[in-house]
N, C-alpha and C positions, 0 to 999 in steps of 0.2 A: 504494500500500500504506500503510495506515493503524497506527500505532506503538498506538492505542487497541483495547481488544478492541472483538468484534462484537455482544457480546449486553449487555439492557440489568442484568440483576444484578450483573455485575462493572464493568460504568459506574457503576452508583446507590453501586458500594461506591468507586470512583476520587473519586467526589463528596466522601462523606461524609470521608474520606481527607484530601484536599486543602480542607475546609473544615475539619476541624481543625487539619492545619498550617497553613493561613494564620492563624485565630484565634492560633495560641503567635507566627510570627513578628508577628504585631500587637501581643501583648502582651509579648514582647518588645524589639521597636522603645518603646514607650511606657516600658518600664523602663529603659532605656539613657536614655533622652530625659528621666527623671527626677533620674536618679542623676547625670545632665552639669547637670543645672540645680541640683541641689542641692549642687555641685562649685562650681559660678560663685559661690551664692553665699554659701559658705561662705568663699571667696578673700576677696569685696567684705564680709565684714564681721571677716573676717580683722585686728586691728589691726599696726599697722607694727610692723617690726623696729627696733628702740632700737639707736641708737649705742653707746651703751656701758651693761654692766650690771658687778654687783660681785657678788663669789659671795663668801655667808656661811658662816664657820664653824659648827661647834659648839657647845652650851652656852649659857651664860649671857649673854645683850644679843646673841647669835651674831658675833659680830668680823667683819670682814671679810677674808676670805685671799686673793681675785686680782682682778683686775681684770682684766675682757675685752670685746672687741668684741662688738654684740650679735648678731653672726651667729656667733660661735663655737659651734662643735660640742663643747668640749670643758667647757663650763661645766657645772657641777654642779645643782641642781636647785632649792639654795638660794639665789637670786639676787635682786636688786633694782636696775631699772631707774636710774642717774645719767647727768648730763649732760656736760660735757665738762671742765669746772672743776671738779664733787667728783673727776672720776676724775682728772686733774692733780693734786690736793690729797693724794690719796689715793695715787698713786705718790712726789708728795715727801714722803710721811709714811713711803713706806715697806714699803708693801704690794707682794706682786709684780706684776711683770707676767703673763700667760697665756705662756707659751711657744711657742703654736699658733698665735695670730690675734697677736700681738705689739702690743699696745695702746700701749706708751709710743713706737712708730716713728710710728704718727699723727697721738700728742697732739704728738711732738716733743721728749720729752725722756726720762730715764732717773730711773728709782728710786734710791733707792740701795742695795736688796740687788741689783740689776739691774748698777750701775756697780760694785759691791763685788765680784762674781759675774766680768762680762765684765774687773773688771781683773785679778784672781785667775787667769782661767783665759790671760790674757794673758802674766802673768807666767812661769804652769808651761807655756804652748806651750812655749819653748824649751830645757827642762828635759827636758819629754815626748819632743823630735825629737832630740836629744842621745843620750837612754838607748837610742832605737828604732835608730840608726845602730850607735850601739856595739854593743848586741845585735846586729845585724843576720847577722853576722858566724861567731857562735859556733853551733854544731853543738852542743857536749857540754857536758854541766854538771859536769862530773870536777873534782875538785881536785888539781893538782898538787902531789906528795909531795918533798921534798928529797933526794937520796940519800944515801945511810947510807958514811959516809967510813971 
């Protein structure tokens, strides 16, 4: 038993059928096969990712405001590629670090809004874990009244 009909007008139409879907997957195998080459080689002329870039401010000469790794995600739009010594130079001058990709843990050293910041917050930790214990405790925020003698 034969899954193809018997007579030849609905063959001629199985034909024409399958000769157009064979033409779309052809022309689609050759779109894919275009779209992956033009993938490759937009990768291969893709230039490298920079070690380190510096994201500009605002305004006038645009300042510089952070300094980050160049694979950070978190850098802003205004950026301009430096090498490993302006961004050192530019951390002991005083610029931040990114907080995300943490640029001054690879250059190797700390800014000083960086050591000004991590000493400050060093300082109120125990300040911070002091008050959270004390509170810990308390239920009601009522003030106790003196009694009337």
């Amino acid at each position: 038993m034969s899954y193809l009909p018997p007579d030849l007008p609905r063959l001629r139409t199985l034909e024409v059928t399958w000769n157009q879907l064979d033409q779309a997957v052809r022309a689609a195998i050759a779109a894919v096969g275009q779209r992956e080459a033009d993938q490759r080689a937009g990768e291969e002329r893709r230039p490298p990712t920079p070690d380190w870039i510096i994201e500009l401010g605002i305004g006038q000469g645009a300042p510089p405001s952070e300094v980050h790794v160049g694979y950070c995600h978190a850098a802003g739009k205004r950026r301009r590629v430096i090498d490993r010594d302006q961004a050192r130079a530019l951390l002991a001058d005083g610029i931040c670090a990114c907080a995300h990709c943490r640029p001054d843990t690879g250059l190797g050293g700390f800014g000083y809004r960086q050591a000004l910041f991590r000493f400050r917050a060093a300082a109120l930790f125990p300040v911070a874990f002091a008050w959270g214990t004390f509170f810990r405790g308390v239920t009601s925020w009522t003030v106790a009244r003196p009694s009337s003698p």
